[in-house]
C-alpha positions in Angstrom: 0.0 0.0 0.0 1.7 3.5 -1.1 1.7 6.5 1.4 1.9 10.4 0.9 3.6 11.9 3.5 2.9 15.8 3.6 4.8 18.9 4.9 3.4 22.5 4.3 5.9 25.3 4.3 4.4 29.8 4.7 7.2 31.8 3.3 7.1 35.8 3.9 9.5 38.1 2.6 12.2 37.9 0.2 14.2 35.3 -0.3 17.4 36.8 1.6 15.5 39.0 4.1 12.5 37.0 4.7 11.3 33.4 6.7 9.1 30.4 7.6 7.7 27.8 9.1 7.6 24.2 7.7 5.1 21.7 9.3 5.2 18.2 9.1 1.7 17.8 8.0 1.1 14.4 8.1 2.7 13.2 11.5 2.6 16.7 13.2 6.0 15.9 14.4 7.8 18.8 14.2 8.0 22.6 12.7 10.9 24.0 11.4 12.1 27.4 11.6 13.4 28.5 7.5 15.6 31.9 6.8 18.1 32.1 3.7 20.7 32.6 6.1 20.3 28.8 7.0 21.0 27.4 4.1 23.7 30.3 2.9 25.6 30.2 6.1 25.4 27.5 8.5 24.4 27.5 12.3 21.7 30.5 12.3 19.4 28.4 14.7 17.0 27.6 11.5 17.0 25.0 9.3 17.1 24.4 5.7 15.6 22.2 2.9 19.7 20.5 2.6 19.3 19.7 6.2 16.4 18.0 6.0 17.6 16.1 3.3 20.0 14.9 5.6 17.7 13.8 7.9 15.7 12.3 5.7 18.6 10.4 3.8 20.2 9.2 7.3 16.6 7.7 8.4 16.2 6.0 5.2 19.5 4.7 4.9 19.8 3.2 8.4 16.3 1.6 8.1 17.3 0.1 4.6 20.4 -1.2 5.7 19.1 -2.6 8.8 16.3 -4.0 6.6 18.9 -5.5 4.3 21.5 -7.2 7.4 18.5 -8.4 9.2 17.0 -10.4 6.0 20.5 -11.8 5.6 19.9 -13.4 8.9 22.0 -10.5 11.3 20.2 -8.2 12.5 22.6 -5.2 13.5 23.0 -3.9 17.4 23.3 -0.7 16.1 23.6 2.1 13.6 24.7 5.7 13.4 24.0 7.3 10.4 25.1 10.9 9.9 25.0 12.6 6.8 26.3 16.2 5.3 24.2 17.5 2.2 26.4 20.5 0.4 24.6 23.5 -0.6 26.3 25.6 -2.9 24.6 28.9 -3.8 23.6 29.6 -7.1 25.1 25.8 -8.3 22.4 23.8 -6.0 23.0 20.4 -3.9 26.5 19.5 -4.9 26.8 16.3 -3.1 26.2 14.0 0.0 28.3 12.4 2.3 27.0 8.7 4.3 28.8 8.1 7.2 27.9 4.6 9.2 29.0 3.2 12.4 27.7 -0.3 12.5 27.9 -3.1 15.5 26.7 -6.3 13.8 27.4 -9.7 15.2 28.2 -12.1 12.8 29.5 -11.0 9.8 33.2 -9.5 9.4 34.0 -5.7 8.5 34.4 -6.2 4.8 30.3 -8.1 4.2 29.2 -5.1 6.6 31.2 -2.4 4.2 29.5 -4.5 1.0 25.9 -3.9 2.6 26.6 -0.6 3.5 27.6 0.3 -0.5 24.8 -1.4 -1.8 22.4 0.5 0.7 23.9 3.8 -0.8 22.4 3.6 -3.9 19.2 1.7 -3.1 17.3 3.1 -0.2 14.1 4.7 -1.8 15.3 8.0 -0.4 18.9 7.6 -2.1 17.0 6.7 -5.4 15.3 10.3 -4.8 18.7 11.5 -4.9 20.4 10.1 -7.9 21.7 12.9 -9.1 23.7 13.9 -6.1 27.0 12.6 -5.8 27.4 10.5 -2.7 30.2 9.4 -0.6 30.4 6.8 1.6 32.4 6.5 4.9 32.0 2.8 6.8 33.2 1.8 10.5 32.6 -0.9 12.3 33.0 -2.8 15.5 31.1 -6.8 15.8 
């Protein structure tokens, strides 16, 4: 059965002077604060549509790969996802770096770095984002 998950966003102003508010319409999560400056220069206390990205790309990922370890027969103890979406003004989304801390019983350091590559490209929200660049960093302890 297919979904459609919402969010709303009210924008006033300018794009460099003005703001909003983004709502998570169909879970009523969260709001997010949104200003230019956000997504120009990092660290304003707002967000931006890159970091959300990032969110979304580090849940998906971690739930597909976990998805993907655990049909292989082991299930991981753990995983930390982090990723870093690049903005660049006036060029767009220039790339996307994956970085994965994984604790999995049972399987050795080079399976868990050949799941975690394959994840990478097939996670529905990766598949979203095939024309970003993406990078892939891989730890892990058993």
């Amino acid at each position: 059965m297919a979904t459609t998950s919402t969010a709303r966003t009210h924008w006033q102003g300018s794009l460099t002077e003005g703001s909003g508010k983004t709502d998570l319409t169909t879970s009523g999560a969260a709001s997010f604060d949104m200003t230019w400056s956000a997504r120009a220069e990092a660290g304003s206390g707002t967000t931006n549509p890159e970091e959300l990205l990032a969110a979304a790309l580090a849940t998906c990922y971690s739930m597909a790969l976990s998805h993907a370890l655990t049909g292989a027969g082991n299930p991981p103890t753990s995983l930390d996802t982090t990723v870093g979406v690049t903005f660049q003004p006036g060029t767009g989304i220039t790339g996307a770096t994956i970085t994965v801390v994984g604790s999995v019983p049972g399987i050795s350091a080079e399976t868990f770095t050949e799941f975690a590559e394959k994840t990478k490209t097939e996670c529905p929200v990766s598949q979203a984002l095939s024309g970003v660049e993406k990078t892939l960093e891989v730890s892990f302890t058993s």
